[in-house]
One Martini backbone bead per residue (centre of mass of N, CA, C, O) as a GRO file, in nm:
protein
  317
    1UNK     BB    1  -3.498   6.680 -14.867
    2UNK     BB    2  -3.312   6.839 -15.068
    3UNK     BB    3  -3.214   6.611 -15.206
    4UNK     BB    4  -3.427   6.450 -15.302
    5UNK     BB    5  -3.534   6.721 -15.500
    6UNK     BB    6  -3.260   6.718 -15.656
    7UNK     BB    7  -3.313   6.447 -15.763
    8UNK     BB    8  -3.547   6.507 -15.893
    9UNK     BB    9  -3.480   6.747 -16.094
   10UNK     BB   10  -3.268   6.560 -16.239
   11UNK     BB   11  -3.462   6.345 -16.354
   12UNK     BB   12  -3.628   6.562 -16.519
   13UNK     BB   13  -3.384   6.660 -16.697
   14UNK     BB   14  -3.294   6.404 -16.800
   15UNK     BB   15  -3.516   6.319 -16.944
   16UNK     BB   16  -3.564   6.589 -17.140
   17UNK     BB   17  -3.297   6.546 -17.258
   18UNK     BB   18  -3.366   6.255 -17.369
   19UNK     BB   19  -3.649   6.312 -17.545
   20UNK     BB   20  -3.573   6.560 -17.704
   21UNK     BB   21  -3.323   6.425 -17.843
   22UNK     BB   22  -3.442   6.190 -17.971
   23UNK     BB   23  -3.664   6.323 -18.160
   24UNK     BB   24  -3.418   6.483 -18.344
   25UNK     BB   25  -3.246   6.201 -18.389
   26UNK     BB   26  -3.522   6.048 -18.520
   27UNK     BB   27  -3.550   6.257 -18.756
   28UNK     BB   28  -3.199   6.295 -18.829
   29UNK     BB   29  -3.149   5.988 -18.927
   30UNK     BB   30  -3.000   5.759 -19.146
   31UNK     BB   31  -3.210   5.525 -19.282
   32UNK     BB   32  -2.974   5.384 -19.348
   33UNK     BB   33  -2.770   5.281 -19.171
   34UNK     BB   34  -3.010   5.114 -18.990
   35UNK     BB   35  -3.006   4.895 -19.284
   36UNK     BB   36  -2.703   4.805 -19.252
   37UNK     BB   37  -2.647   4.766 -18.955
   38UNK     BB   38  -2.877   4.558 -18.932
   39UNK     BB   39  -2.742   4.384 -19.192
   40UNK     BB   40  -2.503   4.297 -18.961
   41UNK     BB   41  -2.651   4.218 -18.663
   42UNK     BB   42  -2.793   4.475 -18.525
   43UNK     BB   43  -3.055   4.497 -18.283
   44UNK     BB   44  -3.087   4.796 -18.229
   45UNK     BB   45  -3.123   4.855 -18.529
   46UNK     BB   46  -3.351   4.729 -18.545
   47UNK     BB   47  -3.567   4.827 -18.393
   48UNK     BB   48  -3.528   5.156 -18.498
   49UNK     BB   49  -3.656   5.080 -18.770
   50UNK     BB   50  -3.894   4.982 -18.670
   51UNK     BB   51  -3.969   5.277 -18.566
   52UNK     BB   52  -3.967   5.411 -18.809
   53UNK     BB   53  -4.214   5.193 -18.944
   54UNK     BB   54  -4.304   5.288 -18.668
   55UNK     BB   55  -4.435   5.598 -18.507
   56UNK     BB   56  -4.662   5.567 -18.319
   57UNK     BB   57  -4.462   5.482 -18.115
   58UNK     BB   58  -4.256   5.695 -18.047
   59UNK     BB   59  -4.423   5.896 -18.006
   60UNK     BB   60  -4.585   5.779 -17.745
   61UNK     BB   61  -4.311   5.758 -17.579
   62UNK     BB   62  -4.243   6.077 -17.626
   63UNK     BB   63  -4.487   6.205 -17.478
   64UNK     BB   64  -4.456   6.061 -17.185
   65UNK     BB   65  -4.154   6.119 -17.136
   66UNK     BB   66  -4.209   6.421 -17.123
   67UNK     BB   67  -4.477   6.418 -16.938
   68UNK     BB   68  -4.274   6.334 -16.719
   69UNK     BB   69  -4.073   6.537 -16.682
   70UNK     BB   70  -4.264   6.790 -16.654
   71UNK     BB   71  -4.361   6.687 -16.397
   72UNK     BB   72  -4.060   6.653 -16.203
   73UNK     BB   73  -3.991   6.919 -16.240
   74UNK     BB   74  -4.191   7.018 -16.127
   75UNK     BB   75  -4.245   6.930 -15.825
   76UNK     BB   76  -3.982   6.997 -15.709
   77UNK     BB   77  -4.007   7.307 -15.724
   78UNK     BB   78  -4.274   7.309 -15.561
   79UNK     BB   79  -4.073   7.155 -15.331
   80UNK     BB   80  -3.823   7.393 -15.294
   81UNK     BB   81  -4.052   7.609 -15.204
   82UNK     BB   82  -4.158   7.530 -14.970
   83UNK     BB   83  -3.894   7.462 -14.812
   84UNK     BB   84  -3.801   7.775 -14.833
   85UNK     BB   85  -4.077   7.914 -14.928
   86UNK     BB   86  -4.419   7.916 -14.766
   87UNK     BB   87  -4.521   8.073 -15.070
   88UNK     BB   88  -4.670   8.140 -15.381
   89UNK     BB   89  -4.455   8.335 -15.478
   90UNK     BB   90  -4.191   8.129 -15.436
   91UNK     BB   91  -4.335   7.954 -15.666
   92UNK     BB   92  -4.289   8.150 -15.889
   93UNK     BB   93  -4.010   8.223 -15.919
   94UNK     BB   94  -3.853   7.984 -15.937
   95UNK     BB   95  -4.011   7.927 -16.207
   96UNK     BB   96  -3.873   8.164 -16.347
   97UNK     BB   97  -3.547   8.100 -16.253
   98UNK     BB   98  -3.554   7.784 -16.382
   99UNK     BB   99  -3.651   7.808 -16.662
  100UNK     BB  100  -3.361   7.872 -16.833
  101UNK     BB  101  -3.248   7.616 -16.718
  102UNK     BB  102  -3.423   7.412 -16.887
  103UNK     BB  103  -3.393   7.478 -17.137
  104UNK     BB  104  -3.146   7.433 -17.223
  105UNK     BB  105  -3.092   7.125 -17.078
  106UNK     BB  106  -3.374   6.980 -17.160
  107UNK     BB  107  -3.376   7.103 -17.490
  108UNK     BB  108  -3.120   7.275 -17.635
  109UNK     BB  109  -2.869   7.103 -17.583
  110UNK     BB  110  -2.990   6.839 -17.718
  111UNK     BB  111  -3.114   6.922 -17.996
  112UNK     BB  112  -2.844   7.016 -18.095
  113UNK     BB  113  -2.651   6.738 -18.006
  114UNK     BB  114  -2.824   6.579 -18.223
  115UNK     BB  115  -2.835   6.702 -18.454
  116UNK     BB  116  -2.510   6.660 -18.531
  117UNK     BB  117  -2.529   6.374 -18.393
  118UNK     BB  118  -2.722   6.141 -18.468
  119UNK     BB  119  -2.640   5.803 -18.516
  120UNK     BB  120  -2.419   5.814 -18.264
  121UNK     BB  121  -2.687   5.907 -18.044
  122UNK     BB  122  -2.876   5.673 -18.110
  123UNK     BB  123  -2.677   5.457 -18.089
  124UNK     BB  124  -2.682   5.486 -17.792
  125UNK     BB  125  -2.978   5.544 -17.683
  126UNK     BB  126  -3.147   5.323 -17.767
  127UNK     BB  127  -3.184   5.072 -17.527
  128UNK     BB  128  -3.286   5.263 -17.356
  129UNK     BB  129  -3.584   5.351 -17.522
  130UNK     BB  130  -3.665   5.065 -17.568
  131UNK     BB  131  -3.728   5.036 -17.249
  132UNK     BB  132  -3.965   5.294 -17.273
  133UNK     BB  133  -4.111   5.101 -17.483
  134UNK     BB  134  -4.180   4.924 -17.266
  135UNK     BB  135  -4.273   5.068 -17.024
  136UNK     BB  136  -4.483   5.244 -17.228
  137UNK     BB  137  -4.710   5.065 -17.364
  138UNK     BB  138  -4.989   5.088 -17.214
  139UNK     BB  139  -5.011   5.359 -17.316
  140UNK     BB  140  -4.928   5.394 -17.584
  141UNK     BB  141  -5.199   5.191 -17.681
  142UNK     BB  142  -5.386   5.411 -17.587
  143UNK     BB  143  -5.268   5.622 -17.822
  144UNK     BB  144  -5.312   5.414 -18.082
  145UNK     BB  145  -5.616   5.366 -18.043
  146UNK     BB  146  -5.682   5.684 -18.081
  147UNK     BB  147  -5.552   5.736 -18.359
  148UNK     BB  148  -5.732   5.513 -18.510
  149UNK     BB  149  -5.992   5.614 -18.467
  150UNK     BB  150  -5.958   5.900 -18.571
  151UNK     BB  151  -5.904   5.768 -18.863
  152UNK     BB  152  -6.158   5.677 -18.889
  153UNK     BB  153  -6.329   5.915 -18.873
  154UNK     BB  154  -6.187   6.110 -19.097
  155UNK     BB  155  -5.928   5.934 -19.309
  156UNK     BB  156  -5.699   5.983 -19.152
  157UNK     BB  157  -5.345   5.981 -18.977
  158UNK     BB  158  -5.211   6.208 -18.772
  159UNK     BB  159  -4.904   6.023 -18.838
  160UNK     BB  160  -4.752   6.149 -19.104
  161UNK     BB  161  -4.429   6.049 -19.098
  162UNK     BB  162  -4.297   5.836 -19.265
  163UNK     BB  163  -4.244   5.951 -19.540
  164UNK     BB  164  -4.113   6.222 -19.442
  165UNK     BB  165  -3.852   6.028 -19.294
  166UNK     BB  166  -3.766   5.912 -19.576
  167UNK     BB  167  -3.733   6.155 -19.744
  168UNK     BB  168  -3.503   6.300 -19.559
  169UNK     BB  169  -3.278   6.067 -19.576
  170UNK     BB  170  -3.261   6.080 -19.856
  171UNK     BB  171  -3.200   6.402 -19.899
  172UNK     BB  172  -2.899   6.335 -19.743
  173UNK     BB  173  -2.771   6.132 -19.934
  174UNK     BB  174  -2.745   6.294 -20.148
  175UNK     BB  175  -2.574   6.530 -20.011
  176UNK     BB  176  -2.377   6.322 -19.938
  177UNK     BB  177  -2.283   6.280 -20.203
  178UNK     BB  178  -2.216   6.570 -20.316
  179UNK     BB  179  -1.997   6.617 -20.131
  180UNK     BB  180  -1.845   6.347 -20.208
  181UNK     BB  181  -1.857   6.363 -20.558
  182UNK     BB  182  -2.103   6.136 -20.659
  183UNK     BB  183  -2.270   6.387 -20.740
  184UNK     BB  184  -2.423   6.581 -20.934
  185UNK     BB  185  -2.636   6.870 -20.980
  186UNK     BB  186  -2.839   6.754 -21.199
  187UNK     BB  187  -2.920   6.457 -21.021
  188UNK     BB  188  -3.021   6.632 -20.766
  189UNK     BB  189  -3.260   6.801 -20.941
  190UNK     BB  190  -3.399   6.536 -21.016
  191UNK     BB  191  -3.473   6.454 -20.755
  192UNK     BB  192  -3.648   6.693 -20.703
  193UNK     BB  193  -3.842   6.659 -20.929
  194UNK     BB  194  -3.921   6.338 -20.793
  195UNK     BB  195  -4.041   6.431 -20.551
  196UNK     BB  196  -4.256   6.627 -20.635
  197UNK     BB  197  -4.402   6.373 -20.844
  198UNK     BB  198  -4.454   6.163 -20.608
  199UNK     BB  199  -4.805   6.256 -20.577
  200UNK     BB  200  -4.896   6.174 -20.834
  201UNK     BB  201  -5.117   6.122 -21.101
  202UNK     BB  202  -5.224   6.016 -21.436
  203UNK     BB  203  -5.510   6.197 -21.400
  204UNK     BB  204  -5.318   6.501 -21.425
  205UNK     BB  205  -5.200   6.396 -21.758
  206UNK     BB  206  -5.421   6.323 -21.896
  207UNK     BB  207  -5.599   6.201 -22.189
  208UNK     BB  208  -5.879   6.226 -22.333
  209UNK     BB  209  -6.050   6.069 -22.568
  210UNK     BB  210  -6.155   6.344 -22.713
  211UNK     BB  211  -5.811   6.441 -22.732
  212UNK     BB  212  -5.760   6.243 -22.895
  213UNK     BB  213  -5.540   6.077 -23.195
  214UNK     BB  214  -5.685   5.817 -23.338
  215UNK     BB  215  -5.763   5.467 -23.519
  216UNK     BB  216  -5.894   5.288 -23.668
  217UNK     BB  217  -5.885   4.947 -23.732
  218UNK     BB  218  -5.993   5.023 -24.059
  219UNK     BB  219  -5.781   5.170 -24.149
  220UNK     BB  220  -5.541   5.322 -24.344
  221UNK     BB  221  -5.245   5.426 -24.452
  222UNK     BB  222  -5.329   5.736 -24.506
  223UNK     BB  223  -5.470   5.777 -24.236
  224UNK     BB  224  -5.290   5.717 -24.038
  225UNK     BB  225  -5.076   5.922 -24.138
  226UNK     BB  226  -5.242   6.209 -24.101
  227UNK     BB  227  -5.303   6.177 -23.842
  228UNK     BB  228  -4.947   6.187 -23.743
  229UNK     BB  229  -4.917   6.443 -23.844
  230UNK     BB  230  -5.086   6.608 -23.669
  231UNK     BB  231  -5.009   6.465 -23.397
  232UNK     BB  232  -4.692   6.459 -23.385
  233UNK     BB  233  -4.653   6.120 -23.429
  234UNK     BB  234  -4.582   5.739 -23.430
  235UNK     BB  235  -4.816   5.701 -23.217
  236UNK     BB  236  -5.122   5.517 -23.230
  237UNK     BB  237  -5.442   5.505 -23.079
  238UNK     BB  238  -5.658   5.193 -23.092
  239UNK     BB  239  -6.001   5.160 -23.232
  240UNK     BB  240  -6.325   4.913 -23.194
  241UNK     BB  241  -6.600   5.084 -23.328
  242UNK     BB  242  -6.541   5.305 -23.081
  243UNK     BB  243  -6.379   5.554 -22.912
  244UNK     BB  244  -6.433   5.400 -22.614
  245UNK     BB  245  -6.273   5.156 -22.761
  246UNK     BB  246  -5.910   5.078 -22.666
  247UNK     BB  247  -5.717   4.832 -22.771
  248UNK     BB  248  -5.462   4.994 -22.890
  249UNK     BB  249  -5.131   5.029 -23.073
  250UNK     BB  250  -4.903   5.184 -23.345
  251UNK     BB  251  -4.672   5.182 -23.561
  252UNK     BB  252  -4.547   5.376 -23.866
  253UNK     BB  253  -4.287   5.279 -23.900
  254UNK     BB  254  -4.383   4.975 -23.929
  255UNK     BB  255  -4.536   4.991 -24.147
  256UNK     BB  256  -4.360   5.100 -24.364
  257UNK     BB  257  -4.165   4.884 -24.346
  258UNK     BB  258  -4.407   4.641 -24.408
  259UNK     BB  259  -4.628   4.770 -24.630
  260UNK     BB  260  -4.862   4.809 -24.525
  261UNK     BB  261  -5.253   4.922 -24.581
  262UNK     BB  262  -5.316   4.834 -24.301
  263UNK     BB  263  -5.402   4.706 -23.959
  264UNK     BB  264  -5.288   4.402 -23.876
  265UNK     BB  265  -5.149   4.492 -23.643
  266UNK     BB  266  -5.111   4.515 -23.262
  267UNK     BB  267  -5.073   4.652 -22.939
  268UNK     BB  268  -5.158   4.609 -22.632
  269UNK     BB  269  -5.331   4.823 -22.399
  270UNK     BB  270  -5.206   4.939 -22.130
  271UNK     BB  271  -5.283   4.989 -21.777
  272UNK     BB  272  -5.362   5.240 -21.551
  273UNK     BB  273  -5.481   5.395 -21.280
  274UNK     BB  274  -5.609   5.684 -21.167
  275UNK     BB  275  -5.399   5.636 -20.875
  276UNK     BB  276  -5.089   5.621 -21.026
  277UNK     BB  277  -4.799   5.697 -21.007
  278UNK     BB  278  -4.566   5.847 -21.227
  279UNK     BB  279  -4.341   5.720 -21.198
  280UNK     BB  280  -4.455   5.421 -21.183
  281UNK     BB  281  -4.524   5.474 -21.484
  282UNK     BB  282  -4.242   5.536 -21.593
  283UNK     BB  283  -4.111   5.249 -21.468
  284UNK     BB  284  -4.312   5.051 -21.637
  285UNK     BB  285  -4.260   5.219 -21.956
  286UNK     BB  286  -3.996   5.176 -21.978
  287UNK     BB  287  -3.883   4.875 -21.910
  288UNK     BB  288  -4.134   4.818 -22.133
  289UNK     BB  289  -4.137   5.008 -22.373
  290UNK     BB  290  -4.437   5.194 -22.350
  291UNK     BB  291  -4.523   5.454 -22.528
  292UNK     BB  292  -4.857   5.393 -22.421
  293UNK     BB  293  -5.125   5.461 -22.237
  294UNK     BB  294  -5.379   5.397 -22.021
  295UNK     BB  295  -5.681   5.545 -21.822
  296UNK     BB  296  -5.877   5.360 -21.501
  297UNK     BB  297  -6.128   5.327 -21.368
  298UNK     BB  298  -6.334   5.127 -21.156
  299UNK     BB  299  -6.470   4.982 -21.434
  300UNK     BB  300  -6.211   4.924 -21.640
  301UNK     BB  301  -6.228   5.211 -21.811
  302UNK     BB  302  -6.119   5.356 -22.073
  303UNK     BB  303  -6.053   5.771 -21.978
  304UNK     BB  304  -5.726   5.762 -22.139
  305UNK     BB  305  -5.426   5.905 -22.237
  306UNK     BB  306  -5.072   5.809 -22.205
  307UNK     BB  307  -4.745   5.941 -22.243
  308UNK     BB  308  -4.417   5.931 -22.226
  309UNK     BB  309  -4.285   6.188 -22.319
  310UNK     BB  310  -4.491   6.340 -22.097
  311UNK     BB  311  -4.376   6.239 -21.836
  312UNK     BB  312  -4.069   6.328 -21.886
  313UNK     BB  313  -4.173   6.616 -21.903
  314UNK     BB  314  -4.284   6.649 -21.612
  315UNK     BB  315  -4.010   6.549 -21.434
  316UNK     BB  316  -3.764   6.673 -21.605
  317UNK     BB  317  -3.908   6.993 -21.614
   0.00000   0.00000   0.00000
């Protein structure tokens, strides 16, 4: 009875310190290693990156995992309090005494040991996690079913964990470019004020179309200069009709050298929805030499303008 008990009690320990450490080093694994070693032809490696890129599945497992160890190391000690001392208080001291004790080694001592060396134990334990994964898959997906419902009530998801598991993998290989000497300080401070401007959108930087300094496109060669001198800009933004048809963009250094008299030709005004993030603005509008784009609403018309060295100015300051 008591080897048992005492059976019941280690594999109790031994699941809460697998579940504990996997999902420390689960957080804190190198997701690009993962996705070196999977395109080398690592099974295990391929598998762990799908559990990255599906999080409400590892979460689900590592729920079911956990509460299924302290159901049996509970279960143990109050069997072997009742076998050794059968009465109400020998159960509360037992859980008193064995407290301790299951923290340090079902706990701390496993989120410690993940923590200092996630990935090469995460792929030692990776092939167990598979199987517990498979395990535990019909409650899992009764968990993953209740998360999609939460998500369709509320409009958001319970486990929004996928981009900050992806940011902070990304934030480890930067610290260890710059300890490794491959980047420099300024490089990495690029990088944090990237990260600060990743959730932004072109519509807390945009101007408003009657903020802007336009010029008719019927306008002459010293309308267009005035406008520029005041605008302090070589780029301005042209419409046709009314200020709220913007229709293109175009250079006065370029009309001066071509000795233009008005605006015989412009380039057509690009433009971003008012939900695109600025990154992705500046990496469209750099690529394509940008230098000025539009800002449109859900019925495809523009109510701002964004520049390009605003938008430099907004992430790299």
């Amino acid at each position: 009875m008591i080897g048992a008990i005492t059976i019941l009690l280690l594999l109790g320990l031994l699941l809460s310190a697998f579940f504990s450490g996997s999902e420390t080093g689960f957080y804190r694994v190198t997701r690009v290693r993962l996705v070196l070693d999977g395109r080398d032809g690592d099974f295990v490696s391929r598998r762990l990156l799908w559990l990255t890129n599906n999080p409400s599945v590892f979460v689900a497992t590592t729920l079911v995992g956990n509460n299924l160890a302290n159901y049996l190391t509970s279960f143990a000690i109050v069997l072997a309090s009742q076998a050794m001392y059968p009465n109400q208080n020998a159960e509360l001291l037992f859980s008193i005494l064995l407290t301790p004790f299951v923290f340090v080694f079902g706990e701390l001592l496993p989120k410690s040991t993940f923590n200092d060396s996630p990935n090469r134990l995460i792929r030692t334990i990776g092939p167990l996690f598979l199987f517990f994964v498979v395990l535990f898959a019909p409650i899992a997906f009764v968990l993953w079913c209740f998360a999609k419902l939460l998500q369709a009530a509320v409009g958001d998801t319970p486990l929004r964990v996928q981009l900050t598991m992806a940011r902070q993998s990304l934030q480890r290989v930067f610290q260890q470019g710059e300890m490794a000497g491959l980047l420099t300080n300024g490089q990495r401070a690029l990088t944090r004020r990237l990260f600060a401007c990743s959730n932004a959108t072109v519509n807390s930087l945009m101007k408003r179309l009657p903020q802007v300094n336009m010029v008719n496109i019927e306008s002459s060669a010293e309308e267009i200069e005035r406008a520029a001198r005041l605008s302090h800009t070589t780029t301005l933004v042209v419409y046709e009709g009314h200020r709220k048809n913007a229709v293109g963009y175009i250079s006065v250094i370029e009309m001066r050298l071509r000795d233009q008299a008005k605006v015989e030709q412009y380039c057509a005004l690009p433009t971003f929805p008012t939900d695109c993030q600025l990154t992705e603005a500046l990496a469209q509008m750099r690529e394509n030499r940008i230098p000025v784009a539009g800002v449109t609403n859900s019925r495809q018309q523009v109510i701002g303008i964004i520049y390009h060295d605003d938008l430099v100015q907004a992430i790299m300051t």
